[in-house]
Each structure stands twice: as structure tokens, then as C-alpha cells.
C-alpha positions as CSV (number, residue, x, y, z in Angstrom):
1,X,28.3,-42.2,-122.4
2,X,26.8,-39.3,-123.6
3,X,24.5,-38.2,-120.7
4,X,27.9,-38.2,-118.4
5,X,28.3,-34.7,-118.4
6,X,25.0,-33.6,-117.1
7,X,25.2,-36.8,-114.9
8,X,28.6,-35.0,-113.4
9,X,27.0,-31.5,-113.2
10,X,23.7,-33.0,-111.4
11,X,26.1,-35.1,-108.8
12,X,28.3,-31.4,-108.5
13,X,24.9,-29.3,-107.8
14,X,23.5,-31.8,-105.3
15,X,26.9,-31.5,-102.9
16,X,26.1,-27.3,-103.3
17,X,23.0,-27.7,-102.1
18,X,24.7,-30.0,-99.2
19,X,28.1,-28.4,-98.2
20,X,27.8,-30.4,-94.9
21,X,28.1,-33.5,-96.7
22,X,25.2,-34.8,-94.7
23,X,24.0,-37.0,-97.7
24,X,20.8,-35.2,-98.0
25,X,19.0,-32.1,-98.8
26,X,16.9,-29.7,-97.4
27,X,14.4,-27.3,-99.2
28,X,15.9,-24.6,-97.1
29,X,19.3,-25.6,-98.6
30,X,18.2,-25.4,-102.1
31,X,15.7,-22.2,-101.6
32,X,18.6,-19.6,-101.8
33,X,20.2,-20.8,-105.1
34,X,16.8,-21.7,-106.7
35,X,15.8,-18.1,-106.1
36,X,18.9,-16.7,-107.8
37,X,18.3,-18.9,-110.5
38,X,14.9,-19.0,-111.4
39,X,13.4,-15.6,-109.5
40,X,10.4,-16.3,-107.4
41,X,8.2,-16.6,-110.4
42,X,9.7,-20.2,-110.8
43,X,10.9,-21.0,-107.3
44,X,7.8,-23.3,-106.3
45,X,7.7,-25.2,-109.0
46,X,11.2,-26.2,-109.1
47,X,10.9,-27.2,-105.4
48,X,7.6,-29.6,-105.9
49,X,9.9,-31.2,-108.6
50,X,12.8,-31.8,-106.8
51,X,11.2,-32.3,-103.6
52,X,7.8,-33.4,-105.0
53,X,5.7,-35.3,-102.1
54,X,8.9,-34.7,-99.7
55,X,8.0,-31.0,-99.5
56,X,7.1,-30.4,-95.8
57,X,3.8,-28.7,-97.5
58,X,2.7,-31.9,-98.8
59,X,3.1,-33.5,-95.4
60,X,6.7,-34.7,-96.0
61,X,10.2,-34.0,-93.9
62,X,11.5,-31.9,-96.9
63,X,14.5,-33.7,-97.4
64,X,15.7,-35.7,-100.3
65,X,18.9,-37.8,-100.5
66,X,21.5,-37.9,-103.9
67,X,19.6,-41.1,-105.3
68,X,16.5,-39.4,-104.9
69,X,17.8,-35.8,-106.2
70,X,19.4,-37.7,-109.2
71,X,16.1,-39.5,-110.0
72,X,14.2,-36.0,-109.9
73,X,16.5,-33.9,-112.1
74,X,17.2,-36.9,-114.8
75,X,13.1,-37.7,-115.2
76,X,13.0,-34.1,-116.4
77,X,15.2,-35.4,-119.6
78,X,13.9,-38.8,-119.6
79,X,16.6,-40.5,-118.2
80,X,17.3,-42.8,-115.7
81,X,19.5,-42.1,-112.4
82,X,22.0,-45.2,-112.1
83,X,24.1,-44.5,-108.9
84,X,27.2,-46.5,-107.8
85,X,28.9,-46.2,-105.2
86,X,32.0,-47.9,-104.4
């Protein structure tokens, strides 16, 4: 369909953020490239809404997993995260 690019770019930025292939994420994994991305200005906010009440701040273990990542990044367009995996 017409969201399978972005889905395909979300899916290749979530295995940057874990090159371990551990099948979750850490803030401290994503910290680095957020930074170079957005500058420090923006850097919090796009942690609480990846991470949202995961973020070790907000009492969680600051981890997410793909299905979680996938939901947070596609409710920023409106879309649904549908995740197979074979």
C-alpha cells in the first residue's frame, strides 16, 4: 500500500537504534542519533514520544520493543502499526 515505504524506513531505523539485534531498544541507544538529528532543543520531546511512560524518568525500564516503536512513530501520522512476523 501506500504507507509501505515509511512502514520499511520505520522497521530500518528501529534495527539502527538496536544493532545487537536484541529485539528492543534503549533510550541510551537512540539518545546519540536523536541528538544529531533534532539538536538538544528537540531531543526530550522525541524521547517521551517514542519512549513515552517507558522512559526510566517516568518510572519505566526505558526500553521499548519493534511493536511498540512501530506503534509510537506511526500514531504520529495516524496510522496503525500492523506487524507480522513469519
Amino acid at each position: 500500500g501506500e504507507t509501505e515505504p515509511n512502514n520499511f524506513f520505520n522497521l530500518l531505523e528501529f534495527i539502527s537504534f538496536d544493532p545487537a539485534h536484541k529485539g528492543f531498544i534503549m533510550e541510551d541507544d537512540v539518545m546519540e542519533i536523536l541528538f544529531s538529528r533534532y539538536g538538544s532543543a528537540r531531543l526530550e520531546k522525541e524521547l517521551d514520544f517514542i519512549f513515552e511512560n517507558n522512559l526510566r524518568s517516568k518510572g519505566g525500564d526505558g526500553t521499548i520493543d519493534l511493536k511498540g516503536y512501530l506503534s509510537a512513530v506511526l500514531h504520529r501520522t495516524g496510522r496503525r502499526a500492523v506487524l507480522t512476523i513469519v
